[in-house]
N, C-alpha and C positions, 0 to 999 in steps of 0.2 A: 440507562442502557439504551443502544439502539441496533435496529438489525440492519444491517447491508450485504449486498449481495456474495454469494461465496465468498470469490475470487478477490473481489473487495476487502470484505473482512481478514483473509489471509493478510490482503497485503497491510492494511491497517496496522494491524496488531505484530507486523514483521517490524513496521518504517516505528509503531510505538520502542516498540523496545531495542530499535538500533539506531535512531537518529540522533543521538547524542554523539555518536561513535562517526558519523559523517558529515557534522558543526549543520544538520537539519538541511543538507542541502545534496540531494537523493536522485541518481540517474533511473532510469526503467534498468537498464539492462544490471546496475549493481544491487536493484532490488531483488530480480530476478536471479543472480547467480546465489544472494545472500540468502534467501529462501530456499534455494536449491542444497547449500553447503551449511545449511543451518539444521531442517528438516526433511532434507531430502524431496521438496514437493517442485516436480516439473512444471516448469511456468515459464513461458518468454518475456522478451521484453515487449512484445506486440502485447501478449494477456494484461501485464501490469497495465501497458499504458490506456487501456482499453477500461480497466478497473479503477485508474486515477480522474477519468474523466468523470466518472460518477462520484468520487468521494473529493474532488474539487467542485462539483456542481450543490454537492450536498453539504459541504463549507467544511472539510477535516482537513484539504492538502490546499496547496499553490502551485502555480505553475510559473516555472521563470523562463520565457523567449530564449531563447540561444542554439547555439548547435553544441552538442546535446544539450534538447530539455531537461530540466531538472525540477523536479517536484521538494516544496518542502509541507509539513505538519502546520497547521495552524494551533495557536493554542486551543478550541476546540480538538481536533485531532487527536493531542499529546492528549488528552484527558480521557475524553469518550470511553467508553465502557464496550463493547463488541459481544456480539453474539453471532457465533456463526449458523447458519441454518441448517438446521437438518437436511441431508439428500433424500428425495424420493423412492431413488434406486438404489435398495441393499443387497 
């Protein structure tokens, strides 16, 4: 198991169980609509990409150059276990 930040973890555990369904090869702004039409959680594509930068530094995603970037899972990624954090504020 490992903890990553919120936003992070959202998006992780979104891109786990839908990158099959996008051949692993994932824009910010179609993570962020998929999240939105999935559970409802407001998020841009500025937040995703902002949360890919840490879960590519932390070795779960890639990043492929292009216009649009596009993030895929690494097989660490597809695996990993997620824990989202508790909010401070209830």
């Amino acid at each position: 198991m490992t903890l990553v930040l919120k936003n992070g973890a959202k998006v992780l555990i979104w891109m786990q169980e839908n990158y099959e369904s996008y051949n692993n090869i994932l824009k910010a702004k179609e993570i962020a609509e998929g999240m939105f039409a999935i559970n409802g959680t407001p998020i841009t594509s500025r937040t995703v990409s902002g949360a890919m930068r840490k879960l590519i530094t932390d070795g779960y995603a890639t990043k492929t150059a292009g216009t649009p970037v596009c993030y895929s899972l690494t097989d660490l990624g597809k695996t990993v276990e997620v824990i989202i954090p508790e909010s401070k504020h209830n």
